[in-house]
Biopython code that builds the backbone (N, CA, C, O; Angstrom):
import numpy as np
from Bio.PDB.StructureBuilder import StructureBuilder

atoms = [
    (1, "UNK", "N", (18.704, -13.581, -2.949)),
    (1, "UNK", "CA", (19.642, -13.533, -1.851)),
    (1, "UNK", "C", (19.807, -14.933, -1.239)),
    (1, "UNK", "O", (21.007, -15.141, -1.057)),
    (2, "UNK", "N", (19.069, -15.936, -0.868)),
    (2, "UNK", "CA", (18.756, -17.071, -0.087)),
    (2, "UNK", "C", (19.721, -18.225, -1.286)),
    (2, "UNK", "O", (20.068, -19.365, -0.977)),
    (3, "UNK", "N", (19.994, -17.570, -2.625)),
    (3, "UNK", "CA", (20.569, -18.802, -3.402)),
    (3, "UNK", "C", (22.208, -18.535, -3.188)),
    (3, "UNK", "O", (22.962, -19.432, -3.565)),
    (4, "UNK", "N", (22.803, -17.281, -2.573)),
    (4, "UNK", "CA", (23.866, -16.698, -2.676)),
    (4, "UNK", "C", (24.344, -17.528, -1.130)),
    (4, "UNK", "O", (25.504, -17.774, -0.800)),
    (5, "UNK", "N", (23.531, -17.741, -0.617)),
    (5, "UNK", "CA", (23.885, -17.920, 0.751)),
    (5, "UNK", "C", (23.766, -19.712, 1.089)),
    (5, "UNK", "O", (24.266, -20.215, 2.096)),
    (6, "UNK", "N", (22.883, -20.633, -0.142)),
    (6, "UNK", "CA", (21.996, -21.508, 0.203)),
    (6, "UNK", "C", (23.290, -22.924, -0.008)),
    (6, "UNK", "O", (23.059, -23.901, 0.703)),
    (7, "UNK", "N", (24.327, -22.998, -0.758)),
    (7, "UNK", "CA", (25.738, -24.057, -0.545)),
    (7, "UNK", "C", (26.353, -23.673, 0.892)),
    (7, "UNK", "O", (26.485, -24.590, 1.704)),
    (8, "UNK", "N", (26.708, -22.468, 1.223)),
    (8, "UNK", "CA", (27.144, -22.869, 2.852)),
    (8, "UNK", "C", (26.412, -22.716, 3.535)),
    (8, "UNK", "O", (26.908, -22.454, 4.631)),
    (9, "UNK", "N", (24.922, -22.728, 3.541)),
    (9, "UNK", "CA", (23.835, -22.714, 5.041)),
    (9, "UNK", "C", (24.231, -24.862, 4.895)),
    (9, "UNK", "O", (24.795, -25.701, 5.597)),
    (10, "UNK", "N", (23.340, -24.834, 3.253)),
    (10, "UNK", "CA", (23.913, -26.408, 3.549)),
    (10, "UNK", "C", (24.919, -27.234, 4.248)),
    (10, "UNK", "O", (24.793, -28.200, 5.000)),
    (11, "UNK", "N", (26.150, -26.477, 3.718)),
    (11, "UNK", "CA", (27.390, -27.347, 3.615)),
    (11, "UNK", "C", (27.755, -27.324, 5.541)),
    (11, "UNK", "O", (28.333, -28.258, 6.096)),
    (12, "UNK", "N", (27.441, -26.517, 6.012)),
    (12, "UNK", "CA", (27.640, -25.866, 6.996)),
    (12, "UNK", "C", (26.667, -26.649, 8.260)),
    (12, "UNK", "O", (27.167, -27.088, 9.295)),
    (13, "UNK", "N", (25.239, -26.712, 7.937)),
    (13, "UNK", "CA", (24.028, -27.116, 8.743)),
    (13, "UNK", "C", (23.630, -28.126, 8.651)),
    (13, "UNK", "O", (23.227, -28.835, 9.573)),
    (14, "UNK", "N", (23.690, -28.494, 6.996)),
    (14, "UNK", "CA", (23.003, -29.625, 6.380)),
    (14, "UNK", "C", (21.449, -29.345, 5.676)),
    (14, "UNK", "O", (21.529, -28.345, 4.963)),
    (15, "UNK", "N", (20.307, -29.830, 5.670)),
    (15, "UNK", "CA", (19.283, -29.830, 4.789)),
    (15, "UNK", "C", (18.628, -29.198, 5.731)),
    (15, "UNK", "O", (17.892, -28.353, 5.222)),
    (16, "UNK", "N", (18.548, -29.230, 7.126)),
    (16, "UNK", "CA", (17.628, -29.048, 8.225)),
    (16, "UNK", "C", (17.720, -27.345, 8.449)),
    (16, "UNK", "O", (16.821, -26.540, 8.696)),
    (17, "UNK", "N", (18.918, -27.184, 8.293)),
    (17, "UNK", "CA", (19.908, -25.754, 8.473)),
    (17, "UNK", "C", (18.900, -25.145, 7.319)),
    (17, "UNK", "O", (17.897, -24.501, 7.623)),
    (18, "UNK", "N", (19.294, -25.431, 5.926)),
    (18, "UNK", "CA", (18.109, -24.747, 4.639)),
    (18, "UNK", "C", (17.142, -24.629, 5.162)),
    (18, "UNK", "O", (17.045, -23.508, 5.659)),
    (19, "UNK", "N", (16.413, -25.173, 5.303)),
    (19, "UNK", "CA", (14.576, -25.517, 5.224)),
    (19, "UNK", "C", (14.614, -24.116, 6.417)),
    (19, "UNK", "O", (13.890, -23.169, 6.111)),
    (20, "UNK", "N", (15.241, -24.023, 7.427)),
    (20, "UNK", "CA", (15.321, -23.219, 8.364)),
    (20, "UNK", "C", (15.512, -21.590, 7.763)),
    (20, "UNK", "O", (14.952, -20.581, 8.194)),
    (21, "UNK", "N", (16.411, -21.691, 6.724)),
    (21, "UNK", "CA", (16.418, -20.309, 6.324)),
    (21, "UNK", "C", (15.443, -20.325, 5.241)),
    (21, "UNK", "O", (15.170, -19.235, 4.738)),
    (22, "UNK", "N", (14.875, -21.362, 4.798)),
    (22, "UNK", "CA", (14.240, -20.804, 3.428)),
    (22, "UNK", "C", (12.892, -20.477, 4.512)),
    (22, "UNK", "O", (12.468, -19.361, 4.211)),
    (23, "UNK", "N", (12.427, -20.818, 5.172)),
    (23, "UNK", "CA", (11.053, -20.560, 6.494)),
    (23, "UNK", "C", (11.625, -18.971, 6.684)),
    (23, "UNK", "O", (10.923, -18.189, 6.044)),
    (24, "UNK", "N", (12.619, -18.382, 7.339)),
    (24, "UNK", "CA", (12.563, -17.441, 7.513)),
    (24, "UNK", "C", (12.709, -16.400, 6.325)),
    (24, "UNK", "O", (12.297, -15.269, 6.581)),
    (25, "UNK", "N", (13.205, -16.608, 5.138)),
    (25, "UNK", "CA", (12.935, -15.894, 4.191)),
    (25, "UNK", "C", (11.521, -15.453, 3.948)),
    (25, "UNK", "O", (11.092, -14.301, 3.896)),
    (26, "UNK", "N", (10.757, -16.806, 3.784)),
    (26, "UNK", "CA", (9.335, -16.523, 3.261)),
    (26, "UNK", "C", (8.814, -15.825, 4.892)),
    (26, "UNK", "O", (7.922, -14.999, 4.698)),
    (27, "UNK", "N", (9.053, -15.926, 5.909)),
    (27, "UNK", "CA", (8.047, -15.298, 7.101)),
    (27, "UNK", "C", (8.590, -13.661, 6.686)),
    (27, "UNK", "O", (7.633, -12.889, 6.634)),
    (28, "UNK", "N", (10.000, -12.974, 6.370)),
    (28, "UNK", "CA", (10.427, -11.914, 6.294)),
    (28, "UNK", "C", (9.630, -11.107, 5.269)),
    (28, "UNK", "O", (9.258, -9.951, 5.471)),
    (29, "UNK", "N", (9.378, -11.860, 4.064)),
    (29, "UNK", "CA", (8.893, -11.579, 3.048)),
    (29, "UNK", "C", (7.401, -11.566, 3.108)),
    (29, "UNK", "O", (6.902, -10.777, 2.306)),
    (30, "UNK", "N", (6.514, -12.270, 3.889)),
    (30, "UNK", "CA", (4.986, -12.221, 4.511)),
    (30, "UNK", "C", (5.222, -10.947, 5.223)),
    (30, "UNK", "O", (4.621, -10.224, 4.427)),
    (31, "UNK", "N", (5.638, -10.164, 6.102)),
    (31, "UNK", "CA", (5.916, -9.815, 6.844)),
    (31, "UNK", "C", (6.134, -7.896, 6.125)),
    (31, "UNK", "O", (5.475, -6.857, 6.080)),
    (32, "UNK", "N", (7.215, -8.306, 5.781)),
    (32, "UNK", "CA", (7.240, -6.808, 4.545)),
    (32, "UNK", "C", (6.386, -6.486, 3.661)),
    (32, "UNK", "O", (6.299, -5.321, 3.272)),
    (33, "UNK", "N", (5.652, -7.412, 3.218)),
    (33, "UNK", "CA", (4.879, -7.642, 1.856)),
    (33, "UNK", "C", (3.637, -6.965, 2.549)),
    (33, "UNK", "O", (2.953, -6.189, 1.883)),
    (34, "UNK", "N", (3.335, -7.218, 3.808)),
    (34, "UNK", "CA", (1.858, -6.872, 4.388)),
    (34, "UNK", "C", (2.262, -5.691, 4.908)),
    (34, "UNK", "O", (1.428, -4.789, 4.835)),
    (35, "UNK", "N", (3.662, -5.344, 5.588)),
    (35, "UNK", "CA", (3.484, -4.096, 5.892)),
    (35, "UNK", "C", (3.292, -2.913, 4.813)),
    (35, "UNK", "O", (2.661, -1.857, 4.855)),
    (36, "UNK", "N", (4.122, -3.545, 3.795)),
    (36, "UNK", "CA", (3.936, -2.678, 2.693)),
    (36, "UNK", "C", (2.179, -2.166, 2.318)),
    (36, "UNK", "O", (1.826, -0.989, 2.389)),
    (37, "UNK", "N", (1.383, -3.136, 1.985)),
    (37, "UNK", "CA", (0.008, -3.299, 1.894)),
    (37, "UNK", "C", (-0.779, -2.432, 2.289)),
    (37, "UNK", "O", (-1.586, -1.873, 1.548)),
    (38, "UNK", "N", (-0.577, -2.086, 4.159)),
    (38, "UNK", "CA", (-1.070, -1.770, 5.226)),
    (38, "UNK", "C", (-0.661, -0.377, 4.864)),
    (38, "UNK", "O", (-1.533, 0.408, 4.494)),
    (39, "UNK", "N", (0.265, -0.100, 4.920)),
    (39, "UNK", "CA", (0.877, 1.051, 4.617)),
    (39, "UNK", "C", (0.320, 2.284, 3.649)),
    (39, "UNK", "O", (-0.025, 3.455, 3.802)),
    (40, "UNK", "N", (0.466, 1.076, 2.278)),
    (40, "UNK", "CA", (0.042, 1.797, 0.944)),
    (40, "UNK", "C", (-1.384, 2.285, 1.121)),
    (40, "UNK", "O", (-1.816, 3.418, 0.906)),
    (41, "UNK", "N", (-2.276, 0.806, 1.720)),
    (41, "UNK", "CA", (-3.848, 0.898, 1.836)),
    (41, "UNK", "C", (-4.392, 2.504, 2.514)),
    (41, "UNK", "O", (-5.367, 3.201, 2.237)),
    (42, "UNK", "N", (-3.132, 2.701, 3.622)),
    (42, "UNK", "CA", (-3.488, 3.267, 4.880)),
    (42, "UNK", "C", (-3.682, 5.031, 3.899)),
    (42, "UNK", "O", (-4.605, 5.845, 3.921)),
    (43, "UNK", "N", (-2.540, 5.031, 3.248)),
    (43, "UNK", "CA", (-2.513, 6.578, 2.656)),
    (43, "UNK", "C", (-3.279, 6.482, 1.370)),
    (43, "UNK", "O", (-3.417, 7.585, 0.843)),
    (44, "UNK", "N", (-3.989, 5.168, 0.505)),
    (44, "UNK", "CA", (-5.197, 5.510, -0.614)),
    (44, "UNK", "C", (-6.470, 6.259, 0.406)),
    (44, "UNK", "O", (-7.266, 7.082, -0.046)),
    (45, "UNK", "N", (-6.462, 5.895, 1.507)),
    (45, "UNK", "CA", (-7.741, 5.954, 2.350)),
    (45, "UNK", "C", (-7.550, 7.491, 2.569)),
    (45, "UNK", "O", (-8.434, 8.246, 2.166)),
    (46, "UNK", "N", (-6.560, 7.938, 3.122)),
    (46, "UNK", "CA", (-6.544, 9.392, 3.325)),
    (46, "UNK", "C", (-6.605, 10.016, 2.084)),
    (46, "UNK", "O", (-7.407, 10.951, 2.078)),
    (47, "UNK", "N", (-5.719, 9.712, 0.461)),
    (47, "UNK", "CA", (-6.478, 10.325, -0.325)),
    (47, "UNK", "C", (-8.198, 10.583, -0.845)),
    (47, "UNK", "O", (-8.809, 11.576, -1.239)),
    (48, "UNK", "N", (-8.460, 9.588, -0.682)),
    (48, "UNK", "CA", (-10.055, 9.578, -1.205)),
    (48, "UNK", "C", (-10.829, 10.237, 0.266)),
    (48, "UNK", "O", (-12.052, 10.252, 0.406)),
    (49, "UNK", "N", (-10.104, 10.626, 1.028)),
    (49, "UNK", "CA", (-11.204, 11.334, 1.898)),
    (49, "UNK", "C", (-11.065, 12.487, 1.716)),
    (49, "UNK", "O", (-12.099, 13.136, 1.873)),
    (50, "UNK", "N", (-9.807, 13.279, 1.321)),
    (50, "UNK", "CA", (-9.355, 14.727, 1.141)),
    (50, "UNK", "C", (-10.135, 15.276, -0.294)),
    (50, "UNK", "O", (-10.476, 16.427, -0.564)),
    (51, "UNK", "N", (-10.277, 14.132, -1.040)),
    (51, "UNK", "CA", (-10.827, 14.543, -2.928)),
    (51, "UNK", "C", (-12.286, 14.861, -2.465)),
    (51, "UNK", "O", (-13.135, 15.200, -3.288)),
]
sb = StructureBuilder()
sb.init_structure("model")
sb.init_model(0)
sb.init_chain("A")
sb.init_seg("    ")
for serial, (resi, resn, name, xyz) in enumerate(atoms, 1):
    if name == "N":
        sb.init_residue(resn, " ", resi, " ")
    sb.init_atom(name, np.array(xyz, "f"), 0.0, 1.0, " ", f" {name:<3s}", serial, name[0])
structure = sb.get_structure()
């Protein structure tokens, strides 16, 4: 998604403008990635207590 968007954040902001969205890509993606984690972790735990 970030390459579809990444000629007019440039063309538009300049280099400073990028670096700005490529930071919030990767914080979005930290962010989902752990909730996901937390999530998944949260319901292995309730299986292995029910078995």
């Amino acid at each position: 998604m970030l390459t579809v968007v990444a000629a007019p954040v440039a063309a538009s902001g300049g280099l400073g403008t990028l670096w700005v969205a490529v930071l919030v890509t990767n914080l979005a993606l930290v962010v989902l990635q752990g909730g996901g984690f937390f999530l998944r972790s949260a319901r292995m735990g309730t299986v292995a207590a029910e078995a």
